[in-house]
N, C-alpha and C positions, 0 to 999 in steps of 0.2 A: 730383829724382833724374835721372842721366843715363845714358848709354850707358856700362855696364861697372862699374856702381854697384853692392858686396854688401848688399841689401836683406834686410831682414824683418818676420815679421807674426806676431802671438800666434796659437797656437791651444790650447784651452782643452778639461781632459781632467777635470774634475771642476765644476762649474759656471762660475766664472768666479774661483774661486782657484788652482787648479791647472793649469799647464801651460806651455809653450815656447813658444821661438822655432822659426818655419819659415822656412830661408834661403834666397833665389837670388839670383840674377844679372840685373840692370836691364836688357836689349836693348834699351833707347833707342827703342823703335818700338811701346811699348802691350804687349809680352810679354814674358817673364822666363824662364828658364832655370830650371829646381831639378830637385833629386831626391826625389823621392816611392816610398812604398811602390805594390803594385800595387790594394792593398787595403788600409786605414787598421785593418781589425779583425784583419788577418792580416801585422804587422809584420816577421816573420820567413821569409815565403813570397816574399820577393825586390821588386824595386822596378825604376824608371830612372829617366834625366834626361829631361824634358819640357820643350816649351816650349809656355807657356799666357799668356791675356790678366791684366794685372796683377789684371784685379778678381777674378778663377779663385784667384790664386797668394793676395791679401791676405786672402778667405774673409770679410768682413766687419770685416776689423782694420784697424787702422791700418797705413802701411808705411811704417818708419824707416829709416834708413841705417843700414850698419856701417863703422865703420874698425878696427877688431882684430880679427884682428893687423894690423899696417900692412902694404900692398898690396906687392911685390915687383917687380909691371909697370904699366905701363901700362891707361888704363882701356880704349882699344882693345882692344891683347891678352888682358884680361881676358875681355872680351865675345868674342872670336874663341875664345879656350881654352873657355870654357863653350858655344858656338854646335858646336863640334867633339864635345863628348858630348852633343848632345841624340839621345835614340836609344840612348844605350847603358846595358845592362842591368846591373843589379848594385845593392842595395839593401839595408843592412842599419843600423841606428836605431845601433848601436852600434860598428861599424867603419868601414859607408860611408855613414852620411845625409847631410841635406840640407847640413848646417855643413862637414862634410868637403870633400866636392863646392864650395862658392863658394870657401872658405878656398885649396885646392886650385889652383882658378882664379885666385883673386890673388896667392898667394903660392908656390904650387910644393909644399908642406907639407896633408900631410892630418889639419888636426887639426879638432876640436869641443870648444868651451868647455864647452859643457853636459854633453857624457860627462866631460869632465875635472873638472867639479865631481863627479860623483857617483862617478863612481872614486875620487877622493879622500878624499872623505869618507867613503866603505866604508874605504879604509885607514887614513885616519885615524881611525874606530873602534877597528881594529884595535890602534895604538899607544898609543890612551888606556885601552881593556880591559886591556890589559899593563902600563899603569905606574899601572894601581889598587894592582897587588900591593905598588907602592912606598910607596903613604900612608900606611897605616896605621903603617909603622914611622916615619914624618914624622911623624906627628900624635903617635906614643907619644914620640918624641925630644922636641918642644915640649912634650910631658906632663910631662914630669920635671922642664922648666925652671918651667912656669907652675904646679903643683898637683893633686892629687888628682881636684879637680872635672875637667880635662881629659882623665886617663885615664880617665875614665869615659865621656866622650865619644869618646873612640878607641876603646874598645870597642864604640862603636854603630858608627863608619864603619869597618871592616872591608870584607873584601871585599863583602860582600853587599851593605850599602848604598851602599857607593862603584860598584859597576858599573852600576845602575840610572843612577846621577849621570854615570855614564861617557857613556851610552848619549843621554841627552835631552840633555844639553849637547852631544854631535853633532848630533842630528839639528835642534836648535836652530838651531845654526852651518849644517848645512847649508842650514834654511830659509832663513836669511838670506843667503846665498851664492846660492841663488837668485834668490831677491826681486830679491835689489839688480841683478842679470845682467841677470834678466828686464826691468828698467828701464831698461836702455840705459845702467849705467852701466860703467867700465873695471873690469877685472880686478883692479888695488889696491884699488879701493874694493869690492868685492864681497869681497876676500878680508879684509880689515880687519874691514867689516862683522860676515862668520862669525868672524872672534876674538872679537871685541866681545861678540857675544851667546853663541858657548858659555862664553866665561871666567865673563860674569853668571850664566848659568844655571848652569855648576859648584858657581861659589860660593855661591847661594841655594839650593841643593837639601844643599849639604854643611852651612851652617850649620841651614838647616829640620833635619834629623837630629840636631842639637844642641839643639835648643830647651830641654828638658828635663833640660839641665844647667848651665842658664844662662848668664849673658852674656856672662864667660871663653871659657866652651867654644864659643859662638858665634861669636863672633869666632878664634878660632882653627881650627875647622871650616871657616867661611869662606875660613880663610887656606888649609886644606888644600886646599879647591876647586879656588883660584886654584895653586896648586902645583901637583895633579893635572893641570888645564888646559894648565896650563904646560910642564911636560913630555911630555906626549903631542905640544907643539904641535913642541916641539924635536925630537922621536925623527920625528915625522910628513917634516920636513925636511931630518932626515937622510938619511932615506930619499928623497925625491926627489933630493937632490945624488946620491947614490948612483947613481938611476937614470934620470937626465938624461941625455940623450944617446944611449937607447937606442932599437928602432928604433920606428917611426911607427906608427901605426892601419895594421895587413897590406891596404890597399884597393891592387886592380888597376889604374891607370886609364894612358890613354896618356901616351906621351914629352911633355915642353913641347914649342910649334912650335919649329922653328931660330931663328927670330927673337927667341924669349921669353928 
């Protein structure tokens, strides 16, 4: 690690499967810039930037490098913009933590990967709750082409069971979308990942609901999964085009220097 390097370290909120990255800023000299709450039980009673000894900041974890988003300046100016807010107040887990703040410093941009996964995947709940309403008439259309035994299975996925199916193949995909984060790996491969395992899970939960009208309706329950999947993934991205480019996390913090 060097001077002006965005570093981070696990910290762990359920034994040792649950929890995030904590980000700062490498000062080159044994301390680190970040921003912390004032109180870790009390996340929402305000925070600042501190600057502490790296062994303080990594808490007993390991401490990896970040490069995303890719840096905007300099690793000097990096280290001089974070060295300028150590001292100032204002802390919040969901507009201004610790990722806002380094990102902030390298790139000019207040954003956190990690609220961005969990924002999205609350929306993207949203989009696949709503085009449950759609299956059922998908599953009764393939009814009519493959056989009796199918609508009968389109009777069981209706909305009722399709929203439960809705609901675990997010939170599925979100796991994974984490996991994969949490790992230090890039943003494609984390978002890949969450396809991956909600489309599996859509479609093992939608044929499981089929079981009992056999292998037809298995396999086409299945296929409704991966449809339902599918379109929430498409309505989910719409909606981001849509709302790209709008404005940033509302965080206060000073002008770049003139030189940045």
């Amino acid at each position: 690690m060097a001077r002006g390097d965005r570093i981070a370290a696990a910290r762990h909120l359920v034994g040792r499967q649950i929890g995030y990255l904590h980000h700062g800023i490498d000062l080159g000299d044994g301390t680190v810039a970040h921003a912390r709450p004032h109180q870790f039980s009390r996340l929402f009673r305000g925070g600042s930037v501190v600057c502490t000894s790296r062994e303080e900041f990594a808490g007993g974890s390991e401490i990896v490098r970040q490069t995303e988003p890719a840096a905007a300046f300099p690793a000097e100016v990096i280290a001089q913009r974070a060295e300028r807010l150590v001292g100032t107040a204002g802390y919040c887990p969901v507009f201004a933590n610790c990722e806002h703040f380094t990102n902030w410093c390298a790139t000019g941009k207040t954003e956190s990967r990690q609220v961005e996964i969990l924002a999205s995947r609350l929306g993207g709940l949203g989009t696949r709750v709503s085009a449950v309403a759609s299956t059922r008439a998908a599953v009764a259309t393939v009814g009519r082409l493959a056989g009796r035994p199918l609508l009968r299975a389109a009777g069981r996925l209706g909305i009722r069971g399709a929203f439960p199916a809705a609901v675990a193949a997010e939170v599925a995909a979100a796991v994974a979308e984490w996991t994969v984060h949490q790992a230090g790996r890039s943003k494609r491969d984390s978002r890949r990942a969450a396809e991956a395992a909600g489309l599996a899970t859509s479609a093992a939960l939608f044929a499981t609901a089929a079981v009992a009208a056999g292998p037809v309706a298995i396999t086409a329950a299945a296929l409704a999964g991966v449809a339902s999947w599918s379109g929430g993934s498409l309505a989910a991205a719409s909606l981001g085009r849509l709302t790209a480019g709008g404005p940033r996390h509302p965080v206060t913090l000073p002008p770049p220097d003139p030189q940045a």
